[in-house]
N, C-alpha and C positions, 0 to 999 in steps of 0.2 A: 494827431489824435483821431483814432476811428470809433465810432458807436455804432453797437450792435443790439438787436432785442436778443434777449436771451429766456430760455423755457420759465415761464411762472408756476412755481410750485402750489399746491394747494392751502393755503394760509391768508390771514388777511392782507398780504401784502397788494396792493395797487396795481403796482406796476414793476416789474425787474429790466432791468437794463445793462447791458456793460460795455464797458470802454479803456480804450489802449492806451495810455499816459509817455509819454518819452520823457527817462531821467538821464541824469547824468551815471545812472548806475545803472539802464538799461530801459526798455518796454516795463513797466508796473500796468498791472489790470483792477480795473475798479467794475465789482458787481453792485449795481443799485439796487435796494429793494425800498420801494420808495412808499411813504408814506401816503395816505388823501387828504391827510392837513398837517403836515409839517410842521413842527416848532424846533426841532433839534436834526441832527446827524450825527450817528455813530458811524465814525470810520475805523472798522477794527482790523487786524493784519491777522499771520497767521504765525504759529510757531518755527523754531527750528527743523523739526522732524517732519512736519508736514503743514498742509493746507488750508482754505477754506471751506474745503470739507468738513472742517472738527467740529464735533458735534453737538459745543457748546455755541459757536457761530451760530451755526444753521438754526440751532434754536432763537437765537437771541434777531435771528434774519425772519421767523418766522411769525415770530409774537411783537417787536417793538414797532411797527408799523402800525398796528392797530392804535397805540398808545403815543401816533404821532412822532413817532422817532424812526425818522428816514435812515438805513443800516446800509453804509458802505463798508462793502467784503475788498479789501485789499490785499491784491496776488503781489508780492515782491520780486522784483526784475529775476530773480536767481529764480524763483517757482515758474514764471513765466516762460523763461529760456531754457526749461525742461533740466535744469542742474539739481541733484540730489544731495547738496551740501549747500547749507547758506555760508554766507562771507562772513567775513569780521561786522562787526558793530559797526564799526566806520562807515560802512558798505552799506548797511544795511539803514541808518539814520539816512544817508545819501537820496536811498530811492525815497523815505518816506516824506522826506523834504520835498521831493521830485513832483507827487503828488497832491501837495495838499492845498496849491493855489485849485485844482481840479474839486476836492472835497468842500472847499468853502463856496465854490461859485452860484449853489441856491442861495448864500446870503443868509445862511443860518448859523447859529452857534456850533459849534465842530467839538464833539467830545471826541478825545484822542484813543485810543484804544487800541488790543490785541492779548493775546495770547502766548504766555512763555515769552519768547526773544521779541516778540511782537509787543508785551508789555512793559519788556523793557526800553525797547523802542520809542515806545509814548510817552515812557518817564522823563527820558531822556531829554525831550524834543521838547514838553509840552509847555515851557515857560516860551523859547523862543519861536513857536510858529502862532501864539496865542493862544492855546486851546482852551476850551471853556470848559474842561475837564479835565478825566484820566479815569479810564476802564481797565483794570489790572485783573484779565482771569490769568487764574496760574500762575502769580509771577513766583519764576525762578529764583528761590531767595540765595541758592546758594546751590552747587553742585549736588548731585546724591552722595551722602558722606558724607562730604568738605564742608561742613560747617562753617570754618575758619576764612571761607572765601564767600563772606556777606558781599549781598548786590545792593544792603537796606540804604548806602547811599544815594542809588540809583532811586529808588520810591519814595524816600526823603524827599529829595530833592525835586520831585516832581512841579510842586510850588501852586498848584493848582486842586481843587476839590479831588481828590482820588476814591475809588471804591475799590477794594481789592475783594477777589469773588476764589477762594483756594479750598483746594480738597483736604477734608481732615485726615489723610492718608497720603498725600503727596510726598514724596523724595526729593521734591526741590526743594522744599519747606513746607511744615506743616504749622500752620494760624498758630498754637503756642509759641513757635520760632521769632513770629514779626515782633517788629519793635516798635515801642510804641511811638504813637504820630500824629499828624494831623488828619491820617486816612481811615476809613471805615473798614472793616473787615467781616468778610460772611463765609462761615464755612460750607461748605457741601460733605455732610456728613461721610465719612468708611470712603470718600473717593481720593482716586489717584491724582495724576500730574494731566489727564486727560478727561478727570471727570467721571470716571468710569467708575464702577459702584463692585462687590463680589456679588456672585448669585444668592449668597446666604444672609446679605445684608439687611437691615430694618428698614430697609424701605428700596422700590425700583429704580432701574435705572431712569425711565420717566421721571419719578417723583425727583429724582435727584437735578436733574436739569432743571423743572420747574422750580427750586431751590434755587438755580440760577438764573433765571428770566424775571422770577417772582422779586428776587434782589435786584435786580437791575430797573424792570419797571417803575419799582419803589423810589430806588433816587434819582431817576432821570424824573419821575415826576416831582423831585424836590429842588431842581436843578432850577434858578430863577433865569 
């Protein structure tokens, strides 16, 4: 395992840090954006199509710090080893297992989290690595079209507090689609599968994120 400082953005965050994880599915990279008084850890992943670059992360990296929730940005062995295809599911549970004796070691509560494959990821996992949660942006409910190829098992089954955070414009599912559960659900109004807003829309793309920092803030500070 290597740690390295990495650039601090302008934001309340503390401190940012990253470090090199060895899984059985390869090198996983963990960016810290660390809180000044920790009570929790977000460790979110990223999607299939891309990174932690997404702009629902970065926000969520840039604001929960303040509000005491330490945000681990999780690079998956396949993003890290520079490959432009993620693996199977199999593959992909592999690395996040790989990491997550790494994410618990401040001895905090660990909400499980990510984005698209990355939320499915957390649904997947989150009864057996313990998580004290489940942060679903985006989840993928179902192919664009294929309705008939529901994932709602997948976030059923999660077994743990979930908040799901989806665009009322998505293609993977749109918040009418979910079924109902034991999880919360917050739309981000006119957005897509990335969050993303039209130019003609009733409100910005700004406000649209805060729409999803603003929900997240919320229940992580209801999270005992």
């Amino acid at each position: 395992m290597t740690t390295e400082p990495a650039a601090t953005p302008e934001s309340d965050v503390t401190d940012v840090t990253t470090e090199t994880i060895p899984t059985d599915a390869g090198d996983a990279r963990i960016t810290w954006h660390h809180a000044g008084r920790p009570r929790l850890v977000l460790a979110a992943s990223h999607g299939a199509g891309g990174g932690i670059e997404a702009r629902d992360l970065v926000a969520l990296a840039a604001v929960l710090p303040a509000h005491g929730v330490t945000v681990a940005l999780v690079e998956q062995p396949w993003r890290v080893a520079g490959k432009k295809v993620a693996p199977a599911p199999k593959t992909l549970d592999t690395g996040w297992r790989g990491v997550w004796p790494a994410l618990t070691q401040p001895g905090l509560p660990v909400i499980s989290g990510g984005r698209s494959a990355g939320a499915r990821v957390a649904c997947r996992t989150a009864v057996e690595l313990d998580a004290h949660a489940v942060l679903a942006l985006s989840f993928p409910l179902h192919p664009p079209g294929r309705p008939e190829k529901s994932r709602a098992d997948e976030l059923l089954g999660a077994g743990v507090p979930t908040l799901v955070v989806q665009g009322g414009n998505d293609p993977f599912g749109k918040p009418a689609e979910f079924p109902a559960g034991d999880h919360e659900l917050v739309e981000v109004p006119r957005a897509d599968h990335g969050f993303a807003v039209p130019k003609r829309a009733d409100l910005t793309q700004e406000e649209a994120l805060r729409v999803v920092t603003d929900a997240v803030v919320r229940w992580t500070a209801g999270l005992a």
